[in-house]
C-alpha positions as CSV (number, residue, x, y, z in Angstrom):
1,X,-3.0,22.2,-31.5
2,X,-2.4,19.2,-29.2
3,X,-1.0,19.6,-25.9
4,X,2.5,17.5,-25.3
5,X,1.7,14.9,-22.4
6,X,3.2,15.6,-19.4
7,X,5.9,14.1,-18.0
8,X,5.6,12.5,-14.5
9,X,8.0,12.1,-11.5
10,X,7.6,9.4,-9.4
11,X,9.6,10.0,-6.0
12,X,10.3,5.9,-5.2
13,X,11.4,3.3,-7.2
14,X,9.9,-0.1,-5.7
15,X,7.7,-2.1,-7.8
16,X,4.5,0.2,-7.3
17,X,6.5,2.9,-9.6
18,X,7.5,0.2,-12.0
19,X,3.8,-1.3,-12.9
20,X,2.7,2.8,-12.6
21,X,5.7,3.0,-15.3
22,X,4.0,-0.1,-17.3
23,X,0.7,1.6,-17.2
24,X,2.3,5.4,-18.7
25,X,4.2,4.0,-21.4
26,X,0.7,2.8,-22.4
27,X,-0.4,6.0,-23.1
28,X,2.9,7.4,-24.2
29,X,3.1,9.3,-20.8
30,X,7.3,9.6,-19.6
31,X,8.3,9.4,-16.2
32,X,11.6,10.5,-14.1
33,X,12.4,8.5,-11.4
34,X,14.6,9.3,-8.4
35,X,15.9,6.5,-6.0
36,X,19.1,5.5,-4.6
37,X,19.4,2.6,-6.2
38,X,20.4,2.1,-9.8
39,X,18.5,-1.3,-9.6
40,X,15.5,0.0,-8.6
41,X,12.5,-2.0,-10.5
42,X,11.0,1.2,-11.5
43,X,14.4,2.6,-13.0
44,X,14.7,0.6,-15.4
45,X,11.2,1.4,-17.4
46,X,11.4,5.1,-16.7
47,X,12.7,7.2,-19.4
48,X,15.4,8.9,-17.0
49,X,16.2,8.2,-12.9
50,X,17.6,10.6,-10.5
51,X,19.9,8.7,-8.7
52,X,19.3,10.3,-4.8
53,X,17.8,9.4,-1.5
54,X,14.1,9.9,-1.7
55,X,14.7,12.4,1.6
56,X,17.0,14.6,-0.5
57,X,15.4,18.2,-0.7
58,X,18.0,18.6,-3.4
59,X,17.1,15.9,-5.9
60,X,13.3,16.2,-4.9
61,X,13.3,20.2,-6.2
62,X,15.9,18.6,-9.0
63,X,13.3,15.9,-10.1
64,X,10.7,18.7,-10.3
65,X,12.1,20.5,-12.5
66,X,12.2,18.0,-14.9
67,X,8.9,17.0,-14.7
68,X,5.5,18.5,-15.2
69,X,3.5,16.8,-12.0
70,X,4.9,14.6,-9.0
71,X,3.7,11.5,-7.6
72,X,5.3,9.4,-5.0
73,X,5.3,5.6,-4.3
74,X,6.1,5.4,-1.1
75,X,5.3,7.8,2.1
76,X,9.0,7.8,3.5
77,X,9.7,11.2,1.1
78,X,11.1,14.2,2.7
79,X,7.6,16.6,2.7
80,X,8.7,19.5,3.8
81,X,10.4,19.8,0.1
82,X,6.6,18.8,-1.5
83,X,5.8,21.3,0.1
84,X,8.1,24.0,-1.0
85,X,7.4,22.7,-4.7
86,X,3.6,23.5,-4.2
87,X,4.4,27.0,-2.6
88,X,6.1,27.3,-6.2
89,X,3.2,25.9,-8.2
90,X,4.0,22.6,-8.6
91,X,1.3,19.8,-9.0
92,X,2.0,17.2,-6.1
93,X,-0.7,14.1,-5.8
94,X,-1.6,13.2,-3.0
95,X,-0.7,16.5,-1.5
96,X,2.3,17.0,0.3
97,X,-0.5,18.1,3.5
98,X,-2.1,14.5,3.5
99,X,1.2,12.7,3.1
100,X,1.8,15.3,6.5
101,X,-0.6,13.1,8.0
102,X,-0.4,9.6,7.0
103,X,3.6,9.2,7.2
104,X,3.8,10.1,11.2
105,X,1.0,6.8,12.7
106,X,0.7,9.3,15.7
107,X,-0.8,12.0,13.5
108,X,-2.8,9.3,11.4
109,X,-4.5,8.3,14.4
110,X,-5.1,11.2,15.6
111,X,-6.8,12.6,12.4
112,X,-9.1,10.0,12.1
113,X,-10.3,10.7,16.1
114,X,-10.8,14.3,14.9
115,X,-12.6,13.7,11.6
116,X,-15.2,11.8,13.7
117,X,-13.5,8.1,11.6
118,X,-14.0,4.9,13.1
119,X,-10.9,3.4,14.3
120,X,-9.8,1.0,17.4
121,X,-8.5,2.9,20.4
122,X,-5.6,4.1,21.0
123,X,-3.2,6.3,23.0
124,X,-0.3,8.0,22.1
125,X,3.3,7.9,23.6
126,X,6.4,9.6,23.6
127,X,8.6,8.0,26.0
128,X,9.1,4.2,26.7
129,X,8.7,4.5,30.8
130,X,4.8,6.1,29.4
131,X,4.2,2.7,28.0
132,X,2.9,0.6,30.6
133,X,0.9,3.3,32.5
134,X,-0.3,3.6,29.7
135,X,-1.5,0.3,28.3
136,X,-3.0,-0.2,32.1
137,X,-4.6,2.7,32.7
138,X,-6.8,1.4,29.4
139,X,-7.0,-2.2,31.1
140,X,-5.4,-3.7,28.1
141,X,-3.7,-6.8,28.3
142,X,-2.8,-7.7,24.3
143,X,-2.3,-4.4,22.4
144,X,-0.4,-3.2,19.0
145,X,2.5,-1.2,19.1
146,X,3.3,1.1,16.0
147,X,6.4,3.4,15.6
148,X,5.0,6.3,14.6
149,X,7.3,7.0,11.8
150,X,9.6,3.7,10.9
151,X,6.9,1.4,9.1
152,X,6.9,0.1,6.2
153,X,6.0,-3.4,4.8
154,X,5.6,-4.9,8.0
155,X,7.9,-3.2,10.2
156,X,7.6,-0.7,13.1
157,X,4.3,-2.9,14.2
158,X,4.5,-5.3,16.9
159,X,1.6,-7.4,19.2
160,X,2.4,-7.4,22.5
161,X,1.0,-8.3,25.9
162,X,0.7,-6.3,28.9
163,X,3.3,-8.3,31.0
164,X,6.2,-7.8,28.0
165,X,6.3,-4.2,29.4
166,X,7.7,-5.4,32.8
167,X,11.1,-5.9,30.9
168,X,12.1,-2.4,30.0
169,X,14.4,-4.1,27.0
170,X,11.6,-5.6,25.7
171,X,9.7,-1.9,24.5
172,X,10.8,-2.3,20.4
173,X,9.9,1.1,19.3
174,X,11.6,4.8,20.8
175,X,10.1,8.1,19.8
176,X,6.6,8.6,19.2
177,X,4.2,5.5,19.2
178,X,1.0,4.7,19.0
179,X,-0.3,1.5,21.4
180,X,-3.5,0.8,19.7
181,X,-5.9,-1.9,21.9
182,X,-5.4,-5.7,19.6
183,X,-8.6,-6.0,17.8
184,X,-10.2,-9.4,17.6
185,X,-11.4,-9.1,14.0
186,X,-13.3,-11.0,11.6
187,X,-11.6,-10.2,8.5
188,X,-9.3,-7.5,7.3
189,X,-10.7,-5.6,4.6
190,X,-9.3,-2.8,2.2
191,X,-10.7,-0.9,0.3
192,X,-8.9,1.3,-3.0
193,X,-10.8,5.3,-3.5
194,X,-10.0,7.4,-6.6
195,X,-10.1,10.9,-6.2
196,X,-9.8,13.7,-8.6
197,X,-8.9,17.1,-9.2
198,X,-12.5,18.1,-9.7
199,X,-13.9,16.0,-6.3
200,X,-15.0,13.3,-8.6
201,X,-14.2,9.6,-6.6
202,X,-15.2,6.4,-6.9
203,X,-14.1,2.7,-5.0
204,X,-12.6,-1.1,-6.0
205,X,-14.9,-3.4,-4.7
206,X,-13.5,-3.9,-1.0
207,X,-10.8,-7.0,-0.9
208,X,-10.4,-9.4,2.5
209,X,-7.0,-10.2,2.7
210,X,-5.0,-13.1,5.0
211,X,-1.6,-11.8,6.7
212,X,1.4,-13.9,7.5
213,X,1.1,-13.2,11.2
214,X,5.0,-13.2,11.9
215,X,6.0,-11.2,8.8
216,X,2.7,-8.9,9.1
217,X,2.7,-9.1,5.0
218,X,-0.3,-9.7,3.0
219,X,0.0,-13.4,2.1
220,X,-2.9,-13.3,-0.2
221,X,-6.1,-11.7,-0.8
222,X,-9.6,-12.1,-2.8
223,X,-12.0,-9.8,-4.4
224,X,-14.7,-9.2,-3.9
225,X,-14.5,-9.7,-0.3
226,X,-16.9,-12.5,1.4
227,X,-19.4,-9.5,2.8
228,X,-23.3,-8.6,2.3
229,X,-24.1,-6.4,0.6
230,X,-25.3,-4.1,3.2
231,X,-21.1,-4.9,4.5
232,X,-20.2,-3.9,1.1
233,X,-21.5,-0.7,1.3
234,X,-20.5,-0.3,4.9
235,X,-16.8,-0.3,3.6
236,X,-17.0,1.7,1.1
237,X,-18.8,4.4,2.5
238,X,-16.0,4.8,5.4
239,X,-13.2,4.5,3.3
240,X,-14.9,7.1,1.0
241,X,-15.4,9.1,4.0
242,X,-11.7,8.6,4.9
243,X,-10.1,9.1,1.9
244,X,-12.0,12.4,1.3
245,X,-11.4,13.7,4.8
246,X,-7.6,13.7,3.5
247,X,-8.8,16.5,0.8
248,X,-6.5,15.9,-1.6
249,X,-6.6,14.2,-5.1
250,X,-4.8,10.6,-5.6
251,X,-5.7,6.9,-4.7
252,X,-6.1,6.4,-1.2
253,X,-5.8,2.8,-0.4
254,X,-7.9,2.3,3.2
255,X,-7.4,-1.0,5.0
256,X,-9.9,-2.1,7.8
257,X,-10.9,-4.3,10.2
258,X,-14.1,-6.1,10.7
259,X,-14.3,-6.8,14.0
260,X,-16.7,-9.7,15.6
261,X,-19.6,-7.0,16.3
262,X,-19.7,-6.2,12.7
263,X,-17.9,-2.7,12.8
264,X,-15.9,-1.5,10.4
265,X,-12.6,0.1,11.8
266,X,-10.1,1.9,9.6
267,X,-6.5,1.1,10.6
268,X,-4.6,2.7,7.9
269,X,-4.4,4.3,4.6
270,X,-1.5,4.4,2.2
271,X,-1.5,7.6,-0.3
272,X,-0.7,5.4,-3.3
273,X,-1.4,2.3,-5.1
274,X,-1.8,-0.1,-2.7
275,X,-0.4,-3.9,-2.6
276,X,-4.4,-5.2,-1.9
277,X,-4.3,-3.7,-5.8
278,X,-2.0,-5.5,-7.8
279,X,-5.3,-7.6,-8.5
280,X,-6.6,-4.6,-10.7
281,X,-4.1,-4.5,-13.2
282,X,-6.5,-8.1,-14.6
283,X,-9.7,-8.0,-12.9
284,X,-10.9,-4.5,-13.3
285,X,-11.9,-2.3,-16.5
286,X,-9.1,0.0,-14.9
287,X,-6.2,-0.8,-13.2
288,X,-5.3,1.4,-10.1
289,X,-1.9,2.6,-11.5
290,X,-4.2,3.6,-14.5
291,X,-6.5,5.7,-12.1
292,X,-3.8,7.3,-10.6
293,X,-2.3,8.1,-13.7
294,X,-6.1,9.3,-15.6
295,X,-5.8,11.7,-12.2
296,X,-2.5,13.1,-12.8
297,X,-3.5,13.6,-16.8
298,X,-7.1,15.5,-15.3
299,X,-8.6,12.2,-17.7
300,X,-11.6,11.2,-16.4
301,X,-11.8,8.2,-13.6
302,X,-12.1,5.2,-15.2
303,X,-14.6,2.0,-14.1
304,X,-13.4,0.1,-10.8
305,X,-15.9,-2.8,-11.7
306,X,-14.4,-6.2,-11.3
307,X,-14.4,-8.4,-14.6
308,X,-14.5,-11.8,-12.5
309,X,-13.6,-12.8,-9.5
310,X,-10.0,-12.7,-8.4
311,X,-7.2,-13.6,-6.0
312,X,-3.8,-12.2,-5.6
313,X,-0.7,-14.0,-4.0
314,X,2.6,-12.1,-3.1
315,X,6.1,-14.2,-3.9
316,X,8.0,-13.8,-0.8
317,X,11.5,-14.4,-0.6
318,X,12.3,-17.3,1.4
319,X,13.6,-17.4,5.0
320,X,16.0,-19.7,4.5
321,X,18.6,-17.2,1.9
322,X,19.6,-14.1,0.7
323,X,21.1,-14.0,-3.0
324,X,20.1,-14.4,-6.4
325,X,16.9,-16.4,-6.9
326,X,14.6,-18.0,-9.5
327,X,10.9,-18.9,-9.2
328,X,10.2,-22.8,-9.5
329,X,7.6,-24.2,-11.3
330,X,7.1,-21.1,-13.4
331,X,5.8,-23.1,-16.4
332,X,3.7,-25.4,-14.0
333,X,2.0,-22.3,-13.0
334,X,1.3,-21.1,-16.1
335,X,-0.4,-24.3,-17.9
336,X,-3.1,-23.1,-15.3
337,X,-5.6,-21.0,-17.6
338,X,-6.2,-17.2,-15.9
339,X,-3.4,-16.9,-14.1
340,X,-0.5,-14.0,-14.7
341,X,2.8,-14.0,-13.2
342,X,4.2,-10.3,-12.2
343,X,8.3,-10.5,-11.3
344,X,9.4,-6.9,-10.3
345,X,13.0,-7.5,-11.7
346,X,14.7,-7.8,-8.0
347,X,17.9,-9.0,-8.7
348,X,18.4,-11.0,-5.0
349,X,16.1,-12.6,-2.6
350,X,15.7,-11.7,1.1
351,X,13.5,-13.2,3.7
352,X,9.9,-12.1,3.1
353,X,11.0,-9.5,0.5
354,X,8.4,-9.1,-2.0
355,X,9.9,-10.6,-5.6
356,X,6.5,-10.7,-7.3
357,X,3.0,-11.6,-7.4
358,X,0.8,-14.1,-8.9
359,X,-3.0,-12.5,-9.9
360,X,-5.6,-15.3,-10.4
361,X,-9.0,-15.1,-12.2
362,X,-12.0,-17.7,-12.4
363,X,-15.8,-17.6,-12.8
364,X,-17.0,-17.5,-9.1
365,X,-15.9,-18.1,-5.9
366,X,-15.8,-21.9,-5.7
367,X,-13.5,-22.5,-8.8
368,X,-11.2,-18.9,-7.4
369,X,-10.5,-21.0,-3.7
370,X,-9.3,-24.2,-5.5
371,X,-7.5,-22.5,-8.1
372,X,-5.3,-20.2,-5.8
373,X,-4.7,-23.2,-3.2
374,X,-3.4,-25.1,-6.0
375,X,-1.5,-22.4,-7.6
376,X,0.0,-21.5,-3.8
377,X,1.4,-25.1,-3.4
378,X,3.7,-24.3,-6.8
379,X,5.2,-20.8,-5.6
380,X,8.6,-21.1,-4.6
381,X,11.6,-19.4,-4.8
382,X,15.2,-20.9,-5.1
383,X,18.6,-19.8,-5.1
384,X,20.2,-19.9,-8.4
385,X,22.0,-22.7,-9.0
């Protein structure tokens, strides 16, 4: 007799939960969502949502009980309660223990000193008069601040210089921080691990990705990344290394820098699908919210090969308002052949909020760079009339 399908709770209701959603109902697989927010772009593909704060024990242990395994779509979740639900013998990917460690930076940092993981030096501080003995006793003079547990999607990181310190009200961040020496990199790199219940992994092709430097979001990104092959492999072998270290089954999404010396250094790793793989959903055999969701079904992993060339481009919201939007030259943009639009049902626009994203395909490289500059020239999003 056929087993039912589980049914999968997804703690988060952002637009990673709602293309995870997209991929389930594929397969017939329901999900429960909880989030606050009974517009939440998730919410309104899930078959039920548990309308709670993602830090309430309550509705965590409530939203387990209606669900057969529990994923999570964003690292801001209330662990101690993933916890408790494995102590009862509830399935939680990635484990509540390597969430432990990748939603406190402090901890991150620290982990990937102890697991021998290359990464850019750093110190760690708990008080802001420890900053600037700090940054000079390592002879820094530009360096990254990151609140240690109050970052998300470009927040809670800031580039500073040594002399910023001499103003006490210019320190941003209280509590635990990491100050992390500013890394003159090459390119920015990430790369996108599958790991199963049974230790089996494999890796996306590694992405380079460009950064608006004042909102520290991806602006756009291409795959594969502009590495040898020898780089390639380089990339993938640290964020294998990484993302296994974390000893726990999920999608680990492990971004890097490539600095001018031609070292890889790990600066972060998101346990979840990851915005440097929105570009999967077209260009690979299997999307990464499919691989997360073959690993929650013990399926087996499916291929991470790239079909062709691709480029992805987030639709920001623009500086300039805050209401309800539209995105201009929507048909423009789609006379252009490989191209695929993905709106995440947001009903109002803020400044740098992320609305959407374009994906882009073409043959090779050459024909990929023209296309996504032309394509980037259309995006743009207006206030409703």
């Amino acid at each position: 007799m056929q087993q039912p399908l589980p049914v999968i709770g997804i703690i988060g209701g952002g637009q990673l939960g709602r293309m995870f959603i997209e991929e389930a109902l594929r397969y017939n697989v329901s999900c429960v969502v909880l989030d606050s927010d009974p517009d939440a772009p998730a919410a309104r593909l899930a078959q039920h949502q548990i309308q709670a704060s993602i830090t309430d024990a309550e509705a965590i242990h409530q939203l387990a009980a209606q669900c057969d395994v529990i994923t999570y779509e964003i690292e801001h979740v209330f662990v101690d309660a993933l916890e408790e639900l494995e102590q009862l013998g509830k399935t939680v990917y990635p484990s509540a223990g390597a969430l432990r460690i990748i939603q406190d930076k402090t901890k991150q940092k620290a982990f990937y000193r102890s697991h021998d993981i290359a990464t850019s030096d750093f110190v760690l501080v708990n008080e802001p008069t420890a900053w600037l003995p700090a940054v000079r006793n390592k002879g820094w003079t530009k360096f990254v601040a990151k609140s240690g547990t109050d970052g998300y999607d470009g927040k809670g990181v800031q580039l500073m210089h040594v002399d910023d310190l001499l103003d006490p009200s210019a320190i941003p961040f209280n509590g635990a921080v990491v100050l992390e020496e500013f890394i003159v990199c090459e390119k920015e790199i990430s790369v996108i691990v599958a790991v199963d219940a049974s230790g089996n992994t494999c890796c996306y092709p590694a992405v380079e990705m460009q950064f608006d430097a004042k909102a520290n979001l991806v602006t756009y990104l291409f795959s594969p990344a502009a590495l040898s092959a020898q780089q390639h492999e380089e990339a993938r072998a640290l964020a294998l290394k990484t993302a296994l270290a974390l000893n726990s089954p999920g999608i680990f999404a492990v971004e890097m820098f490539l600095d001018k010396a031609g070292h890889f250094l790990v600066n972060e790793t998101a346990p979840r699908p990851h915005n440097s793989g929105h570009h999967t959903i077209e260009a690979c055999y299997t999307s990464q919210y499919e691989q997360l969701l073959r690993i929650l079904l013990h399926a087996p992993l499916g291929s991470t090969n790239l079909i062709k060339p691709a480029a992805m481009i987030n639709i920001l919201g623009d500086e300039s308002f805050s209401g309800p939007y539209e995105l201009a030259n929507e048909s423009e943009i789609l006379r252009t052949e490989g191209v695929y639009i993905h709106m995440y049902g947001k009903k109002t626009a803020k400044p740098n909020r992320k609305l959407g994203h374009i994906t882009i395909l073409a043959d090779n490289q050459q024909a990929l760079i023209a296309k996504t500059t032309y394509i980037q020239s259309l995006i743009q999003i207006k206030p409703l009339p």
